[in-house]
C-alpha positions as CSV (number, residue, x, y, z in Angstrom):
1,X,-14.8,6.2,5.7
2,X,-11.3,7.1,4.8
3,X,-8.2,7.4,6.7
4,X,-6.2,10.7,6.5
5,X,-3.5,12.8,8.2
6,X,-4.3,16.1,9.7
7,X,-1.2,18.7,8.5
8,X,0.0,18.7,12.2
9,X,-0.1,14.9,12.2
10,X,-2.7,14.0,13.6
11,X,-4.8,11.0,12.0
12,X,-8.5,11.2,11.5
13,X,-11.0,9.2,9.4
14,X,-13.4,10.9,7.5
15,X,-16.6,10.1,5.6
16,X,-15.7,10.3,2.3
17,X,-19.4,10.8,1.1
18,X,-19.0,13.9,2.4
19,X,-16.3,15.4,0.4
20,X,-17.2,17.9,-2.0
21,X,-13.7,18.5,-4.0
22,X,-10.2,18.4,-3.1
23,X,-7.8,20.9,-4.4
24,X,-3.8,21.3,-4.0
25,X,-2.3,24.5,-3.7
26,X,0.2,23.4,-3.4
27,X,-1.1,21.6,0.4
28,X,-4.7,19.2,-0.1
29,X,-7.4,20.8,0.7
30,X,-10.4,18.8,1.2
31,X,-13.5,21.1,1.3
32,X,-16.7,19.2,2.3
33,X,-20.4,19.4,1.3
34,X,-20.9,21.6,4.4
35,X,-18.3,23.8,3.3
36,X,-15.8,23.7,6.0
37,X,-12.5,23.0,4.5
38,X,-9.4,20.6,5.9
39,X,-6.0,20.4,5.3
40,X,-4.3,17.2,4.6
41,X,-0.7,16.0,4.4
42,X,-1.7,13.5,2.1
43,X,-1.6,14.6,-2.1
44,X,-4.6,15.1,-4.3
45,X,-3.8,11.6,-5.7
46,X,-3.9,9.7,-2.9
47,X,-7.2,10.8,-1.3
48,X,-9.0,10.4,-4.8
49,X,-7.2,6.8,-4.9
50,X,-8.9,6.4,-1.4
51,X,-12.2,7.6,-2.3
52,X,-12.2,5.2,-5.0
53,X,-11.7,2.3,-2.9
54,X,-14.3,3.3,-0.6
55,X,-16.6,3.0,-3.0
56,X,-15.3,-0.4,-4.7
57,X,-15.4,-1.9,-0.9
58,X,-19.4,-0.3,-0.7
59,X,-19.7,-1.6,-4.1
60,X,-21.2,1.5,-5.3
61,X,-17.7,1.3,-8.3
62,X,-17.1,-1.5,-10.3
63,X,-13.8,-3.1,-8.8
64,X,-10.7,-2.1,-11.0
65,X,-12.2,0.7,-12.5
66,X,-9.4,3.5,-13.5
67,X,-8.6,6.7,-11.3
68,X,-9.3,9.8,-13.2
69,X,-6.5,11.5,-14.7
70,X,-6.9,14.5,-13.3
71,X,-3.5,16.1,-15.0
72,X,-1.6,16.4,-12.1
73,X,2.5,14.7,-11.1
């Protein structure tokens, strides 16, 4: 589970094994395996950083493994 930011401020948590991809144009969009999509205030980068620890801390990821460059600033 990951910890997130509704775009009207709200925080929720949010299995992050259900995530399908995450896209910013230019807010986050999360879209999830079920295909309903959620808006985040939190940046591409930072959800991806999250997801990544989620899985180091479920040991599923090797711990210190790089983030992906995915291109983006």
């Amino acid at each position: 589970m990951i910890k997130l930011t509704h775009l009207a401020g709200e925080p929720f948590v949010l299995n992050a094994e259900l995530i399908r991809y995450i896209e910013a144009s230019p807010d986050t969009f999360i879209t999830l395996v079920n295909g309903d999509r959620i808006v985040v205030r939190e940046g591409t980068d930072v959800v991806v950083d999250r997801v990544i620890e989620y899985h180091q801390r479920k040991n599923l990821l090797p711990p210190g493994i790089p983030r992906p460059n995915s291109g983006e600033t």
